[in-house]
N, C-alpha and C positions, 0 to 999 in steps of 0.2 A: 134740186135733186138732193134727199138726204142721204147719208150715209149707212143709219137704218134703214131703208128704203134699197138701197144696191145690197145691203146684204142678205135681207130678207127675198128679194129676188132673187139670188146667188143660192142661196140653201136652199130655195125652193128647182131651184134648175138643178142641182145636183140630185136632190132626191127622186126628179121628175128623170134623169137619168139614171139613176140605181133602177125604178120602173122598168125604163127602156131597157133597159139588161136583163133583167130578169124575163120579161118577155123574149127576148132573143135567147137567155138559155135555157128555154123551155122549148122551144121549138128546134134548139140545137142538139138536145138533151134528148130529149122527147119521151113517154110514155113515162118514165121514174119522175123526171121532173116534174110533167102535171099531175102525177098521183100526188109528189111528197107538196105540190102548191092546195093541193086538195081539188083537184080536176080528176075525179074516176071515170066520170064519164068522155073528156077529152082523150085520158090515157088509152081507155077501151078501142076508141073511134083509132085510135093511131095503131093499136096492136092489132086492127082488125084492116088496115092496110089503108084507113082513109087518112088521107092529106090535107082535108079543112082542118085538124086541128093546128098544125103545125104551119100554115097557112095564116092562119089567124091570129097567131101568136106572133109570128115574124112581121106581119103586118099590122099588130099594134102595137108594135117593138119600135119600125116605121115614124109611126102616128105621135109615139110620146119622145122620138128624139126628135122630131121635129117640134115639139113644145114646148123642149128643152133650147130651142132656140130664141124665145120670144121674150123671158126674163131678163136673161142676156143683153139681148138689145136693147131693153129699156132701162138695163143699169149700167148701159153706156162702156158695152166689153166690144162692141163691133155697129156696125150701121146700124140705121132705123129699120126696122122690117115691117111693110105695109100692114096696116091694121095692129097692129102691136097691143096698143089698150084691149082693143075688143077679144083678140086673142087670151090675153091676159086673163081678162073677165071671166071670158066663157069657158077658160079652161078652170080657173079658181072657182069659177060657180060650179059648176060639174063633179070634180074633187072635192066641194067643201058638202052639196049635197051626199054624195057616196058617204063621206065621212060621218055625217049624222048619224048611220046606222050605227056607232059605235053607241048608240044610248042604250037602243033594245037590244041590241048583242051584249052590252055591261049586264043588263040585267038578267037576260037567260042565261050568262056564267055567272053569276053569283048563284043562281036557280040548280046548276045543273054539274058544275066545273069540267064542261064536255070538251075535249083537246082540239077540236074541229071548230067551238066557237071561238079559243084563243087567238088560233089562225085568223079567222076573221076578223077581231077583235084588231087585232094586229095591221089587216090591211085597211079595214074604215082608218084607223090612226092616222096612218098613213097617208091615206086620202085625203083627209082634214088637214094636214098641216100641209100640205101640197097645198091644198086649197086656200086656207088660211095665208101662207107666205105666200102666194101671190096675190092675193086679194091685197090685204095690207102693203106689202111691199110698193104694188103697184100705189094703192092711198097713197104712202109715206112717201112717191117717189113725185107725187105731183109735183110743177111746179107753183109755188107758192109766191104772192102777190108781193112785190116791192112794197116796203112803208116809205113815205116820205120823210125827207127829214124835218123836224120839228124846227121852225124860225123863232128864235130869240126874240 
């Protein structure tokens, strides 16, 4: 277990919970929040008296502080939580693809300097480095093979 390795893990749970927050104060919040997240048509659906939005936001508010739980574990802050790597994985692969969209969003704002692509500009980042510190984190956190020692 390295040290890069638990902390990259570490930053990556904490931002995977700023996530989870932000989900929860959108559905706390509701309608102003998912306008100013850039959700008009979530805001609409909540001023017009439906509850799937605020629904769906609380429950992947849910989803991402349980996610928050799996770096943790594997950089040895609390037990082993079953499946841990694959959790790992499939949430950094997930995250790290969303994150990609930050190339063609780079280019339609340099195209356009529209304040709506910034926003998303913003959250691919976001996404990516989610994804990224856990993918790596988890790499760096393997464990790594004994060398023998050398006979004289």
């Amino acid at each position: 277990m390295t040290r890069n390795g638990e902390r990259m893990l570490i930053l990556g749970a904490i931002l995977m919970a700023c996530v989870s927050l932000f989900h929860f104060a959108c559905a706390v919040i509701g309608p102003a929040a998912f306008r100013a997240s850039g959700s008009e048509t979530m805001a609409s659906a909540v001023e017009s008296g439906a509850a799937w939005p605020t629904l769906l936001a609380a429950g992947l508010g849910v989803v991402f502080a349980i996610l928050v739980l799996y770096p943790l574990s594997a950089a040895g802050r609390f037990r082993r939580l079953p499946l841990v790597r694959v959790m790992i994985v499939a949430t950094g692969a997930v995250f790290a693809l969303r994150g990609i969209a930050l190339v063609p969003e780079s280019l339609a704002l340099l195209r356009t300097h529209d304040t709506v692509l910034i926003r998303n500009l913003f959250y691919s980042a976001v996404a990516l480095l989610i994804g990224a510190l856990y993918l790596l984190g988890l790499l760096s956190n393997r464990e790594r093979p004994h060398r023998k020692a050398a006979h004289p």
